[in-house]
Wavefront OBJ file of the C-alpha trace (Angstrom):
o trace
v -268.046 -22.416 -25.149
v -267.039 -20.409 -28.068
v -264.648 -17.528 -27.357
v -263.594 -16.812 -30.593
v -264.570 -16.593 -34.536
v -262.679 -15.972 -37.231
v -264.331 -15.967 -40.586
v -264.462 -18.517 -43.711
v -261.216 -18.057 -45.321
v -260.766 -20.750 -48.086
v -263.769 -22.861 -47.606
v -262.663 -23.235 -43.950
v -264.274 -21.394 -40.471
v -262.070 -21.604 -36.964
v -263.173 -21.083 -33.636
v -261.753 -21.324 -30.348
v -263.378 -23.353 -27.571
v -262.692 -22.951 -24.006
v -263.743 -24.930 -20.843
v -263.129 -26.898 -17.946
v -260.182 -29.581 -17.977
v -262.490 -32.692 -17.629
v -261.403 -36.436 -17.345
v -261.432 -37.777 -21.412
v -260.750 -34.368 -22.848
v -257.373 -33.685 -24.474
v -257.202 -30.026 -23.065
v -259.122 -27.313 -21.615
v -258.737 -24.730 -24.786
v -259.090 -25.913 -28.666
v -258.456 -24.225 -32.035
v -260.439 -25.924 -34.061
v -260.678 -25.551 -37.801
v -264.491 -26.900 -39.266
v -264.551 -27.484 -43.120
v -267.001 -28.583 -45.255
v -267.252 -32.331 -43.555
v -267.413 -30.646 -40.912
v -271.364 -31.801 -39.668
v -273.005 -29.315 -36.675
v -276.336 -30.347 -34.983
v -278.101 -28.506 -31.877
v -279.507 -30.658 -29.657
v -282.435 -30.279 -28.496
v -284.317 -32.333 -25.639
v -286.620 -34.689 -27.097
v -287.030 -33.273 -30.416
v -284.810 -34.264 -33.907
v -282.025 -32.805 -33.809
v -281.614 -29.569 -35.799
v -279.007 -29.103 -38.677
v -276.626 -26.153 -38.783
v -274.102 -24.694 -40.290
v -270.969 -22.506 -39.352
v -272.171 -19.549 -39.416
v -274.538 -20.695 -36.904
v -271.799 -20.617 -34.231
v -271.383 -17.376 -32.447
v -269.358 -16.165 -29.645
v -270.732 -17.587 -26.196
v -271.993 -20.530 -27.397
v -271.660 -23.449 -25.802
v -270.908 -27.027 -27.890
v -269.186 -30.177 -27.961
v -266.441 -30.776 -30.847
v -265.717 -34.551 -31.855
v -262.775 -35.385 -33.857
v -261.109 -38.345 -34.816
v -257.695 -37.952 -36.314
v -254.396 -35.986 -35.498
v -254.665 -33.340 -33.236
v -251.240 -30.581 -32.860
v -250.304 -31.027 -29.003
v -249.500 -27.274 -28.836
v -251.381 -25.026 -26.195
v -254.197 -24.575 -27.006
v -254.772 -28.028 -28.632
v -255.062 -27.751 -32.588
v -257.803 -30.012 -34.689
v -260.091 -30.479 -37.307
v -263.892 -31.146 -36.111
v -265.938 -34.013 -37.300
v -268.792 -33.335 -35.446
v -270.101 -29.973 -33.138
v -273.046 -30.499 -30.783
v -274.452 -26.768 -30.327
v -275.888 -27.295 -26.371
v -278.780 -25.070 -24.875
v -277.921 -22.177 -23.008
l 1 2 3 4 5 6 7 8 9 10 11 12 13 14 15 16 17 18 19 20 21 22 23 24 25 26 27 28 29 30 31 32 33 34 35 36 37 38 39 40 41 42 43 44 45 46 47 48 49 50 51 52 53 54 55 56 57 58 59 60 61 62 63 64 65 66 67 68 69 70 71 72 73 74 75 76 77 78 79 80 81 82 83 84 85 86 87 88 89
């Protein structure tokens, strides 16, 4: 879930994401930084899914980031996002 927003400040939007400490996940709180590779869907059942973009994300809402690459191992977690799945409510 998104629990924070900063704007677009050179080309680049980050958010912090916060949520349960589950088995495969690095860490229960993320600054993430989304750029313009950055891709952001919202899934929706048994429809395509929909394209977005960042300033689609709002406080509250709750996603899943993907990333594949470095990540700081600082509390919260730092990393880029590859991918953001906006969920349903």
């Amino acid at each position: 879930m998104i629990k924070n927003r900063k704007g677009e400040e050179n080309g680049k939007t980050t958010i912090m994401v916060e949520g349960e400490k589950i088995e495969g996940t690095i860490s229960d709180k993320a600054k993430i930084t989304l750029d313009e590779k950055t891709e952001i869907y919202q899934s929706r059942e048994l429809e395509e899914w929909k394209e977005l973009s960042s300033k689609d994300l709002t406080l509250y809402t709750p996603v899943v980031v993907y990333f594949d690459g470095v990540y700081e191992t600082s509390y919260p977690v730092q990393m880029g996002a590859d991918t953001i799945i906006v969920l349903p409510n």
